[in-house]
C-alpha positions, -999 to +999 in steps of 0.1 A: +086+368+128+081+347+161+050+373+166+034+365+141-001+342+141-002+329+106-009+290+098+002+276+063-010+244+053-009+217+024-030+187+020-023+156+001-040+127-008-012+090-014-025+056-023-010+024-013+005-006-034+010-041-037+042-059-045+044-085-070+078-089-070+083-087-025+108-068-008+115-085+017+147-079+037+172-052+047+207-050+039+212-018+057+185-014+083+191+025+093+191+037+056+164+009+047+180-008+018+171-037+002+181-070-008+166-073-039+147-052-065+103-052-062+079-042-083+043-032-072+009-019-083-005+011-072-043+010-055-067+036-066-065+062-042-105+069-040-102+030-024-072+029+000-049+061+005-039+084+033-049+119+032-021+143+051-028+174+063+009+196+070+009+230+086+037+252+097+032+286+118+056+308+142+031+296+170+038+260+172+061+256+203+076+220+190+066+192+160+032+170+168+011+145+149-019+132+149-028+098+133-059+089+126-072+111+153-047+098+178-017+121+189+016+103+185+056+104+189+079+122+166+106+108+182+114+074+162+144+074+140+123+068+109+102+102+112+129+123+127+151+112+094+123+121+073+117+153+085+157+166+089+158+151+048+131+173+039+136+201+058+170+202+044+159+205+009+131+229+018+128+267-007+120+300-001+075+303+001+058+332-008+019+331-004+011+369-010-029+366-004-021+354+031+013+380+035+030+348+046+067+350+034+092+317+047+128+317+036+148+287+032+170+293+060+142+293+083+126+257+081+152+243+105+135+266+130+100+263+129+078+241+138+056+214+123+020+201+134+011+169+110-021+152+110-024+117+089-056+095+086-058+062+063-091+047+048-082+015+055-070-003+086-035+003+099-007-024+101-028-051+095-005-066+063-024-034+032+005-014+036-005+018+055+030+022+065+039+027+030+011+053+022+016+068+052+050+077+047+048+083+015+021+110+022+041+128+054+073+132+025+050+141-004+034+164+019+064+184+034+078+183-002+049+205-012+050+226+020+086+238+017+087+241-020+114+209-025+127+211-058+133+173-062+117+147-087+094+116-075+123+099-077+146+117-053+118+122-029+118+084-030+150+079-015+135+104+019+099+077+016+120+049+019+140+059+050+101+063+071+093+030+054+109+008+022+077+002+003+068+038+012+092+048-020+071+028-042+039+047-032+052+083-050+042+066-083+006+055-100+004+027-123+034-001-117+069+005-099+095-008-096+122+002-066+158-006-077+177-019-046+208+002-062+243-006-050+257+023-032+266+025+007+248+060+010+215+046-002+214+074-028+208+048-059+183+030-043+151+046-059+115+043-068+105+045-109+076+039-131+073+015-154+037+021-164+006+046-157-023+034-145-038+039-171-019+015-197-033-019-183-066-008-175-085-038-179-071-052-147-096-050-115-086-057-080-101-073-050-093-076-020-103-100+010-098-085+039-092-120+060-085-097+092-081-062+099-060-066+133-025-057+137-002-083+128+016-106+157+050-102+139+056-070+127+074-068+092+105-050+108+111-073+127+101-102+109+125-093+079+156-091+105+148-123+118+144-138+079+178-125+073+197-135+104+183-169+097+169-181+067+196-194+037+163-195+018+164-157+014+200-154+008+195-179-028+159-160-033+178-120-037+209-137-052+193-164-078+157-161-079+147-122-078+170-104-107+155-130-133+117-125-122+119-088-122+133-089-159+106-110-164+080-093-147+087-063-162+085-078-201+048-093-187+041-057-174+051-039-208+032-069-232+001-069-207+007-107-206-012-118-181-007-153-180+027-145-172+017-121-147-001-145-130+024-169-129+053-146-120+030-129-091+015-162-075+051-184-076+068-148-056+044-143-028+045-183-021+083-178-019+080-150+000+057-165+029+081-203+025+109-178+032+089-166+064+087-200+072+121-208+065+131-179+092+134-193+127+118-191+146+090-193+120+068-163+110+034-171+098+012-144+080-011-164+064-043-182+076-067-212+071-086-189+053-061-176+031-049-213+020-087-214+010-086-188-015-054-199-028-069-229-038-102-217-053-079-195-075-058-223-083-084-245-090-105-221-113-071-208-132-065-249-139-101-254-151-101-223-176-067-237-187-054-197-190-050-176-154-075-152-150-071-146-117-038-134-098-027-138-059-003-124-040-002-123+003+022-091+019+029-099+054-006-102+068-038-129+058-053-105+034-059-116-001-050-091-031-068-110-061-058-093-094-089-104-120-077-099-159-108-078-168-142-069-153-160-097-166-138-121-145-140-099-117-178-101-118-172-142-115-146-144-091-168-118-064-196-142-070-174-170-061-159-159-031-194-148-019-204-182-019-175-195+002-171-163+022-206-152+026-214-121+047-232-128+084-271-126+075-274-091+092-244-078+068-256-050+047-240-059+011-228-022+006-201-027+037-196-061+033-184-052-006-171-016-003-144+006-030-158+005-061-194-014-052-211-014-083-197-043-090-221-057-069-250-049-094-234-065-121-229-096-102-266-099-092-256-094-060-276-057-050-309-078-034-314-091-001-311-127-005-290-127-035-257-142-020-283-175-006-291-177-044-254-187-054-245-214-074-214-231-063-186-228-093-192-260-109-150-265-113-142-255-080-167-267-056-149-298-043-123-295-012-124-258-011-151-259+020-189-253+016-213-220+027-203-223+063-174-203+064-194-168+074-173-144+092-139-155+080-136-126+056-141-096+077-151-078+038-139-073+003-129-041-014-132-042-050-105-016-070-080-013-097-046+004-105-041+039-093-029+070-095+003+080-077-003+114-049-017+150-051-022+179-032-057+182-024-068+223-027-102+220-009-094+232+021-127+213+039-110+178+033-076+190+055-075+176+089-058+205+104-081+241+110-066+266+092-067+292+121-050+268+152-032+242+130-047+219+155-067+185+147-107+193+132 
């Protein structure tokens, strides 16, 4: 066998997600377990994912990856437990065109080369952590033949990263903390497809794109060495909102949505700054768009727009149909204007056409805004250019596949090495 030349490869394609219910805070940091429950939506993949391309071959002298283009260490604890998990698992593969035959037995002996590129910036609070682990397990899984459900490959996700689990799924998840030492309980499930609240659209303001100044590693150890805050928000707070959430989830209540999303991301970041010393994720501009929501949601008298903040200044603004959505773009690109050299079409990027409907395709269109006439006092006038680095416009997702066309893998299919 070890003369052999052969490269086999799989390609898959993960999207990322959004809590609305936060995890936030480890009771176990080597097995990554939780201290409460969170739920999450999943982003359409064709907007934010990670593509993953992994190959195995007799001629790889040792494991390597490449992310986004970079060559990186295998040797944290997180990707080494990853990899033993599933290699541990790993079938018998048979791929008789190629004449490439692996037994079980022999995935603790060769080697891997991984290659892993996200759509969307890394670490900067839009959960490419989560995606991107997510995608390495979903990937292996498919490589070795794993017979395990979404579920149990769940419990290997959440060992790279926690919210990783919660990417194996479309539509909205919840992770179950579970109660076990082992970690074995503690598990991603759906609750819903993407498909079943469909009217929802999502957008994003991508306040800043740079790596965060407190990682959330980090930041939860700190939050749990320190703030009582977090101890009453898992034991008192949490288990009722996730009943809760899940009853607005099932009834597409959105008012209740909206209510149950916003109130848990501003605990979340008043538990940040509860820790000490204090972590602050959120920005000037990011109060801002709190406000405008809050102020427009008062004026209709029924939400229609949701907020929630992960740890990072980034806005994920959940709009309760398209309509709405058309609105609320309009408004923030009259408080968040582009630069005047901007072209619209990366300024406003996913699912763009929204642009068109908000008469926003044309060259001088965003000068030609109206402020909102119930929003337009203390949120700031048009001077605020450059605060929002863009917006991407998307909605609920689908969970991961394996992508067959073999031109979007990252790895050539003759070295195994990066395109």
């Amino acid at each position: 066998m070890a003369t052999e030349k052969w490269v086999y490869m799989v390609t898959a394609q993960t999207p990322t997600n959004i809590a609305v219910i936060k995890y936030w805070g480890k009771r176990d940091e080597v097995r990554i377990l939780p201290v409460n429950d969170s739920i999450s939506v999943t982003l359409d993949p064709d907007h934010l994912c990670t593509v993953t391309t992994v190959s195995v071959s007799p001629s790889f002298d040792r494991d390597r990856m490449w992310l986004n283009g970079k060559e990186i260490s295998l040797s944290g604890s997180r990707y080494q437990t990853c990899l033993r998990e599933i290699r541990s698992r790993g079938g018998d593969v048979e791929d008789k065109e190629k004449g490439i035959k692996i037994e079980k037995k022999n995935w603790e002996k060769l080697n891997l080369h991984i290659a892993s590129h996200n759509n969307f910036p890394t670490a900067a609070g839009l959960a490419s952590s989560a995606a991107g682990f997510a995608c390495l397990v979903f990937s292996l899984a498919k490589l070795m033949n794993v017979d395990e459900d979404s579920s149990q490959l769940s419990a290997i996700a959440r060992q790279g990263s926690g919210s990783a689990c919660r990417s194996l799924f479309g539509g909205f998840v919840k992770w179950t903390m579970g109660s076990k030492d082992d970690g074995s309980d503690s598990v991603a499930v759906q609750l819903a497809d993407e498909k079943y609240w469909d009217d929802l659209v999502i957008i994003i303001a991508v306040v800043s794109s740079r790596e965060k100044e407190t990682s959330s590693t980090s930041g939860m150890r700190e939050t749990v060495e320190t703030s009582l805050l977090l101890q009453h928000r898992a034991k008192e707070i949490v288990p009722k909102r996730i009943v809760q959430m899940e009853e607005a989830i099932k009834n597409r209540d959105f008012a209740s949505f909206t209510r149950l999303s916003c109130t848990d991301s501003n605990q979340f970041h008043a538990v940040c700054l509860d820790t000490s010393p204090p972590i602050f994720y959120m920005n000037d501009t990011s109060h801002r768009i709190i406000s405008l929501v809050e102020k427009w949601n008062r004026s209709e008298g029924t939400p229609q727009v949701a907020y929630t903040f992960d740890a990072g200044p980034n806005a994920v603004l959940i709009a309760r149909n398209r309509k709405v959505a058309v609105q609320l773009l309009q408004g923030l690109l009259y408080y968040f204007p582009p630069k005047s050299d901007t072209d619209m079409k990366s300024y406003v990027v996913g699912d763009n056409s929204i642009l068109k409907e908000a008469g926003l395709d044309g060259a001088n269109s965003v000068e030609n805004l109206q402020p909102p006439p119930e929003i337009k006092d203390n949120i700031g006038t048009q001077d605020q250019k450059g605060e929002v680095s863009y917006f991407i416009c998307t909605r609920p997702g689908r969970g991961p596949v394996v992508l067959p066309d073999q031109t979007q893998a990252l790895l050539d299919p003759e070295t195994g090495l990066p395109k």
